[in-house]
N, C-alpha and C positions, 0 to 999 in steps of 0.2 A: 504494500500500500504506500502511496507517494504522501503529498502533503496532505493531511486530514484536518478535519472543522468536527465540531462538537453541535449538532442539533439539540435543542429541546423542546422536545414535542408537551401539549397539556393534555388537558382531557377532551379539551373542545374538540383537538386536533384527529383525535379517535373519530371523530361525528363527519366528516368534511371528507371529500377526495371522491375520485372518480368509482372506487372499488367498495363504496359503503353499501351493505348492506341494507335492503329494508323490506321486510317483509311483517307477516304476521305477528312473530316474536318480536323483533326491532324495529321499532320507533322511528321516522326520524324528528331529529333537532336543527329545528332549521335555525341558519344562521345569521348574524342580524344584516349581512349583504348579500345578493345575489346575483351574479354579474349575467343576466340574462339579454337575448336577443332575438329578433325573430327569426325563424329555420330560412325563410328568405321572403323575398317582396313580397311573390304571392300570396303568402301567406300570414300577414302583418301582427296578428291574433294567438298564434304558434308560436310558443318563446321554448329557449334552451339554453343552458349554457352556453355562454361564447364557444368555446375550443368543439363542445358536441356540433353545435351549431354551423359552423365552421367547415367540422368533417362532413357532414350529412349534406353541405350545400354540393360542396366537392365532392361525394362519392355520385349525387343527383346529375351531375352535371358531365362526371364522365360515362356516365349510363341511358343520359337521355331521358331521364325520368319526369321532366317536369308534367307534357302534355298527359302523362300517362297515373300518374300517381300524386293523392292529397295527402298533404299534413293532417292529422284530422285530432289528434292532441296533445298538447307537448306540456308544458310545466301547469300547472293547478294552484293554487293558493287551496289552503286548511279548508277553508270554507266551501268554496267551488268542488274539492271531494266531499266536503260532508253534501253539498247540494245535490252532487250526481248520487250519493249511495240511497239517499230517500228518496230521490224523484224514482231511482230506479226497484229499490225496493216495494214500493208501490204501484209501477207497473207492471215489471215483473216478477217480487215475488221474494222472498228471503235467500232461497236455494240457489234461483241465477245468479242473486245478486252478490254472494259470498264466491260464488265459483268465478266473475269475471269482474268484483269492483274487488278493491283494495278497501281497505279502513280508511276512516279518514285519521291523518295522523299516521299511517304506516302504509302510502302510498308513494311508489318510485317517482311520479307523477309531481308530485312536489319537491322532488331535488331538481326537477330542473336536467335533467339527464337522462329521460326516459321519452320517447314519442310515437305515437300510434298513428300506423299509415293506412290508406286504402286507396284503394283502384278509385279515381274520376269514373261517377259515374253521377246521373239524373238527383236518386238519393242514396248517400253513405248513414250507416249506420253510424252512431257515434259509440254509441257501447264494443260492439261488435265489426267493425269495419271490412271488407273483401278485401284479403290479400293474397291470396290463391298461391298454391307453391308450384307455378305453372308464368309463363312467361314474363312479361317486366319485372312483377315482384319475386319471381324466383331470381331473374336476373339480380336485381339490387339483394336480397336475401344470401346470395352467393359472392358477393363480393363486401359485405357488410363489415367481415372480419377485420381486413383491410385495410377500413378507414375510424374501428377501433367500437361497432358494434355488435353485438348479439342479438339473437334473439330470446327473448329473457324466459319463455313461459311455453316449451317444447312438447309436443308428444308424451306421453311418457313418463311426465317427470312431476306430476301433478301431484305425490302423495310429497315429492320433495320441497316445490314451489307453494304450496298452497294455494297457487291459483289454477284456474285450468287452461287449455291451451290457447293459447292467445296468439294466432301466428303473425298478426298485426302487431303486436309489439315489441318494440326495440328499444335496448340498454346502452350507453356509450359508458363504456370501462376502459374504453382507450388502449395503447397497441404498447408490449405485446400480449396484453391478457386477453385479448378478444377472440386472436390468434389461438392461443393456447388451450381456451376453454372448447371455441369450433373442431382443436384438432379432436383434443381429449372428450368432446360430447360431455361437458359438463356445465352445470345451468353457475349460477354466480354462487349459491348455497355451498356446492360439493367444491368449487374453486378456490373460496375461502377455507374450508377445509384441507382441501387437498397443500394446500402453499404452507400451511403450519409444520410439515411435514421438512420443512425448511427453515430451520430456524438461522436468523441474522446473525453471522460472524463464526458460524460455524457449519454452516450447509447450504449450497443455493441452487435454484431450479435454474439450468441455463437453457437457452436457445438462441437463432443467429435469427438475424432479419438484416438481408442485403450485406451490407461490410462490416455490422457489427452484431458482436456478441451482451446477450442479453441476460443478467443476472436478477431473479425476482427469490425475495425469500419476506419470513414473518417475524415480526417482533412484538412481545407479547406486550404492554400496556404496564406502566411499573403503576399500580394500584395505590403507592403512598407520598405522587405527587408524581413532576416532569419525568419523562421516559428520554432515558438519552442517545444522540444515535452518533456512531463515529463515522464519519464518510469520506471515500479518497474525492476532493475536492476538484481534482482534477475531470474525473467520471461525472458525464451529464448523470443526471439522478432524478427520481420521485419519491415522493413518500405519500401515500394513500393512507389514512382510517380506514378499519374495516368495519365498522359503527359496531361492532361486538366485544373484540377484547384485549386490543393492538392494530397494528399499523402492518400493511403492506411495503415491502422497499423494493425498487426498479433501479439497476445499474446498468448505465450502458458500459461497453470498452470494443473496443479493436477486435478485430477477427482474431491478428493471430499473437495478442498478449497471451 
């Protein structure tokens, strides 16, 4: 390791980052900023984080997606889900409504990094929207990984998700863990899992993307105040919250260090 700096993370810092958890068990905390934007012109109403924002204009645009595919919902304020889970539980019902809203207060939808697409068409559903795993949206769905998305709420994986499949939805966790989950078929749950399995400064999950080599591992949360992290200063870096019990780390380096 060359010249190192000394991080200190808090507890907020746990809550924040592209790899936070939230689901049924976790919460989120939202924070008192949120650097939000809209997915692009057409869509002015559609906000997301910058950086998600950003990738999703650019992966739309090298795919041709615009005439083909709506924004149909991207970040939510507290209230606007608690507004959809009543208006929806009322038309349709308790059962649909726990299999395809979130809680309000433990909705992706309110980080600001979560957005739900569907085919242009006459009328889109807004709960439920068409995104068929069959042409444009198979095409954007196939290269999602790419520009640092998932698909959050797969086939299959519903007793894990807590939700049911939602193939209209999509997560920006950013690259390379978008990568890693697409390869490995793991939803964001088992990926948080699976990365512990890596603890910082003494195990890390690596992979390459283009020239460089990429180190991701987990650092558990010091419970009795700042968590501290030592980093070769020189290596671009991330440090992710997993909104559960510590922090994700991403190190880039050289191919062939």
């Amino acid at each position: 390791m060359g010249l190192v700096k000394t991080i200190f993370l808090n507890e907020q810092d746990m809550h924040t980052g592209n790899l936070i958890l939230v689901n049924r068990r976790y919460g989120y905390q939202e924070p008192e900023e949120n650097s939000l934007i809209p997915v692009w012109s057409g869509e002015p109403a559609v906000l997301l984080q910058r950086r998600a924002a950003v990738l999703l204009f650019n992966l739309m645009e090298e795919i041709h997606g615009f005439d083909s595919i709506a924004a149909v919902s991207g970040f939510r304020s507290h209230r606007e889900q608690e507004d959809i889970w009543d208006d929806s539980t009322k038309e349709n019902g308790k059962e649909f409504t726990e299999k395809f809203v979130a809680l309000p207060g433990h909705s992706e939808h309110q980080t600001g990094l979560a957005i739900d697409l569907g085919l242009k068409q006459e009328t889109i559903d807004f709960i439920c929207p068409e995104f068929p795993y069959t042409g444009i949206c198979q095409v954007f769905r196939k290269k999602a990984s790419e520009y640092g998305f998932i698909e959050r709420y797969p086939s299959g994986k519903e007793d894990v998700t807590g939700i049911g499949h939602e193939p209209w939805h999509f997560r920006y966790v950013g690259i390379p863990h978008a990568g890693i989950m697409a390869e490995k078929e793991l939803t964001l749950e088992e990926y948080i899992l699976f990365i512990k399995k890596f603890p910082y400064g003494i195990k890390t999950y690596c992979s390459v993307s283009g020239n460089r080599g990429i180190e991701v591992s987990y650092l558990k949360a010091n419970e009795k105040g700042c968590t501290e992290v030592r980093i070769d200063e020189k290596r671009p870096y991330c440090i992710s919250g997993n909104n559960t019990d510590g922090f994700i780390i991403t190190q880039w380096r050289e191919k062939d260090e």
